[in-house]
Z-matrix of the N, CA and C atoms (Angstrom, degrees):
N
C 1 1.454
C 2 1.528 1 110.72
N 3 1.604 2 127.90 1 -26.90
C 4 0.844 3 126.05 2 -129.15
C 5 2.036 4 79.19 3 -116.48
N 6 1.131 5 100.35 4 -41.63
C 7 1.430 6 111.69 5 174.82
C 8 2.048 7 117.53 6 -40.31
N 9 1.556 8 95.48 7 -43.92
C 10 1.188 9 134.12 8 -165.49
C 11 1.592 10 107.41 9 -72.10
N 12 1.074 11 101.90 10 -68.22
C 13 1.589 12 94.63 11 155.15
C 14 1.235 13 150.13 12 -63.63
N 15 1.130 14 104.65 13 -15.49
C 16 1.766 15 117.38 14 167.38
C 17 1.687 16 105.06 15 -85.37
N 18 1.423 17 100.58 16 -40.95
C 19 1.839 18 87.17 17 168.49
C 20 1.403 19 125.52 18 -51.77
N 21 1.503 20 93.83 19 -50.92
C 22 1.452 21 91.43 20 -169.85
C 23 1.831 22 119.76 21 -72.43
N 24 1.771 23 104.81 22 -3.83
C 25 1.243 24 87.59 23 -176.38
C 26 1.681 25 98.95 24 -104.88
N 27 1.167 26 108.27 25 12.76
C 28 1.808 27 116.72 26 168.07
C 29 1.277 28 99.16 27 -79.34
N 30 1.147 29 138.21 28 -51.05
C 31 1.551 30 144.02 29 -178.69
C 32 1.758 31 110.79 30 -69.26
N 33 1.152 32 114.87 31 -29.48
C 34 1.247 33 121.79 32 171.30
C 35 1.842 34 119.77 33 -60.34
N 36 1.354 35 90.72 34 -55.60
C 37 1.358 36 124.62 35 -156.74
C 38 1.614 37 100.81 36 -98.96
N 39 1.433 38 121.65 37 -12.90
C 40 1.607 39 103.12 38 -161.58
C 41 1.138 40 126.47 39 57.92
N 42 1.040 41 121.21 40 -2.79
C 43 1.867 42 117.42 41 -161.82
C 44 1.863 43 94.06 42 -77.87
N 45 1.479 44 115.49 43 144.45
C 46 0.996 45 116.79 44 -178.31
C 47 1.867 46 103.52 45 -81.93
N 48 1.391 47 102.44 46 160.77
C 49 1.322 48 114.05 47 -156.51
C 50 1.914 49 101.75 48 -71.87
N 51 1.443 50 105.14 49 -42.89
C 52 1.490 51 93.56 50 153.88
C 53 1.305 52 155.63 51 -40.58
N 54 1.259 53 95.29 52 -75.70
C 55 1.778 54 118.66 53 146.67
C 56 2.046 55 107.92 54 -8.91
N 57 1.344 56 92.13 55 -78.10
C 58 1.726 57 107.53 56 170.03
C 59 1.763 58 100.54 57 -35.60
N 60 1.294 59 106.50 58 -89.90
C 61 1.227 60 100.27 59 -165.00
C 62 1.726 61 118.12 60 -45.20
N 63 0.936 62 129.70 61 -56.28
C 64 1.604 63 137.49 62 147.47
C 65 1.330 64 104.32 63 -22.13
N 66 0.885 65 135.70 64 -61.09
C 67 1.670 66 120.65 65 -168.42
C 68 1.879 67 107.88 66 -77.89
N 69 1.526 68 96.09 67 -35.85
C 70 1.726 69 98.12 68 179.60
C 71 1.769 70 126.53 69 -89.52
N 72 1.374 71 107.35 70 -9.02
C 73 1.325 72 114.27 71 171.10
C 74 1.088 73 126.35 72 -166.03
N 75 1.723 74 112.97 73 35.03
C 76 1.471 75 126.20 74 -152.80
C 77 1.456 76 134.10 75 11.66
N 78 1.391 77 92.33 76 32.24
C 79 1.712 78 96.66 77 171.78
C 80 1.771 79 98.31 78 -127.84
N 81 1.544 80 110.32 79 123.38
C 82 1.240 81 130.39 80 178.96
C 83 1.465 82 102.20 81 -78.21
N 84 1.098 83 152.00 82 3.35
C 85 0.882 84 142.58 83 163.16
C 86 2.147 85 141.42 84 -118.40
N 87 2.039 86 75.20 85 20.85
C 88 1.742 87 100.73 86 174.46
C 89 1.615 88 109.77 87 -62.97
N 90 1.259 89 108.78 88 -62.06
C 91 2.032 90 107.06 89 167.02
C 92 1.516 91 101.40 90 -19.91
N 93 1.578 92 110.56 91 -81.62
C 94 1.658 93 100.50 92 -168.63
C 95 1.190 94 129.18 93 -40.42
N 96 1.490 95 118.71 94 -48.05
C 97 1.160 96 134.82 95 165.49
C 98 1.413 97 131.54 96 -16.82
N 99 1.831 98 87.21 97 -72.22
C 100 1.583 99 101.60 98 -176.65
C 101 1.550 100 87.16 99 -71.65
N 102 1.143 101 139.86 100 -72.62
C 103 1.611 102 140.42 101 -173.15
C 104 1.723 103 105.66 102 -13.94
N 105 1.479 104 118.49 103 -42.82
C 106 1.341 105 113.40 104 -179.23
C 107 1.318 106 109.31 105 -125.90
N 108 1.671 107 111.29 106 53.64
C 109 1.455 108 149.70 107 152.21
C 110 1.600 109 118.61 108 60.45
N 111 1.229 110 90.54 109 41.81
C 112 1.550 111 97.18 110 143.23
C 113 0.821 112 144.33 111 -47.04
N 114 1.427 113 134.94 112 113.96
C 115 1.884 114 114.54 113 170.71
C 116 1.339 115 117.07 114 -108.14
N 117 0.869 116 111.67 115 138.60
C 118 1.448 117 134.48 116 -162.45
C 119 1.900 118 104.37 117 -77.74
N 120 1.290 119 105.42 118 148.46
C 121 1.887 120 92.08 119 171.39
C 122 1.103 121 97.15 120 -93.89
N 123 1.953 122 95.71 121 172.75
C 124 1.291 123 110.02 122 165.98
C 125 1.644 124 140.34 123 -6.63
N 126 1.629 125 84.44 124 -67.70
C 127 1.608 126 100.69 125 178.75
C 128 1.429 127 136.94 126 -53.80
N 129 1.664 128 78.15 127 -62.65
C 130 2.243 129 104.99 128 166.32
C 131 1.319 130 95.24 129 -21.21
N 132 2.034 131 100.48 130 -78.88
C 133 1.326 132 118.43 131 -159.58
C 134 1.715 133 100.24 132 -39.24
N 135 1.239 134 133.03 133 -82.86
C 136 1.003 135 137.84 134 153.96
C 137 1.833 136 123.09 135 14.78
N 138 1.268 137 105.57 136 -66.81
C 139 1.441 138 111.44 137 167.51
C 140 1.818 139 117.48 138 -63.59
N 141 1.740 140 98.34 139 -38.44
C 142 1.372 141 101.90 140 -169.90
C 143 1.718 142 99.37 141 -47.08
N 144 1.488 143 95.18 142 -67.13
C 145 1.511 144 124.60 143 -170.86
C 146 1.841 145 101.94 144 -28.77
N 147 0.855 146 105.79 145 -67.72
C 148 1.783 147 128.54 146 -169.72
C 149 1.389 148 87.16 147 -56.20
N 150 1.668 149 141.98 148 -60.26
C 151 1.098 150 135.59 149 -160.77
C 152 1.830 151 103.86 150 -62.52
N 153 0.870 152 114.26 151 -50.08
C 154 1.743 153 148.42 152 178.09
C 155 1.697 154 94.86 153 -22.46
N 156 1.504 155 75.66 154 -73.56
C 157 1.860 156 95.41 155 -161.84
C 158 1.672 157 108.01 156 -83.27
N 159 1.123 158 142.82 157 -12.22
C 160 1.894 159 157.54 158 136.12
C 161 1.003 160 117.31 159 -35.83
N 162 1.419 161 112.00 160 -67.28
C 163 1.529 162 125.41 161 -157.09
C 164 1.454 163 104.00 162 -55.17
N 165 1.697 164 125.01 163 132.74
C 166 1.174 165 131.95 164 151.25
C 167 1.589 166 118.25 165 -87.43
N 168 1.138 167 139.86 166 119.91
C 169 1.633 168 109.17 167 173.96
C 170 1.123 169 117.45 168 -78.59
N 171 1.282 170 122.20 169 145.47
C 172 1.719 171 131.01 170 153.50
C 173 1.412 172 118.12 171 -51.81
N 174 1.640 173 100.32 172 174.05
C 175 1.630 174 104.31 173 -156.07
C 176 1.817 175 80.93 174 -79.41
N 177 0.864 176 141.97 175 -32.94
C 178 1.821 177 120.95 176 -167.32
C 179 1.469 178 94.14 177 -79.48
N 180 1.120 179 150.64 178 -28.48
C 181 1.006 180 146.15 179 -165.81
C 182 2.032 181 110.32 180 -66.84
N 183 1.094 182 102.19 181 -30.60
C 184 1.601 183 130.43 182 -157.18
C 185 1.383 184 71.70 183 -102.50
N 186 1.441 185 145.62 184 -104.12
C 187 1.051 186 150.96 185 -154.68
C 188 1.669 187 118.23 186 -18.37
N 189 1.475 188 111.56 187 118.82
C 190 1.478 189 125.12 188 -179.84
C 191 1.150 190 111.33 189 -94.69
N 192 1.207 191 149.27 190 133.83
C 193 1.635 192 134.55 191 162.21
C 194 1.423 193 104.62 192 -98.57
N 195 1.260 194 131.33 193 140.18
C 196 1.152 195 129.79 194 143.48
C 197 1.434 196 129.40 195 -142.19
């Protein structure tokens, strides 16, 4: 579940999958993790969640190039 929502707010948000983890538990490499089924504790989850539902993105974040 927990996987699920961070995808979709990477796809939402653009934010690179690092970035996320770095800003939510200073480890850039939580995305992979959970991606090859990590579970997160209580807390993490907890921070993820709170980060999830907070976060505004910035204008590069929003920004598409093509």
């Amino acid at each position: 579940m927990t996987l699920k929502r961070v995808e979709k707010f990477l796809t939402q948000t653009g934010m690179a999958w690092t970035k996320f983890g770095r800003l939510v538990a200073g480890d850039p490499r939580l995305v992979a993790d959970l991606r090859n089924g990590r579970e997160p504790r209580p807390d993490l989850t907890s921070r993820i969640e709170n980060f999830i539902s907070t976060h505004t993105p910035n204008r590069t974040e929003t920004q598409h190039v093509f």
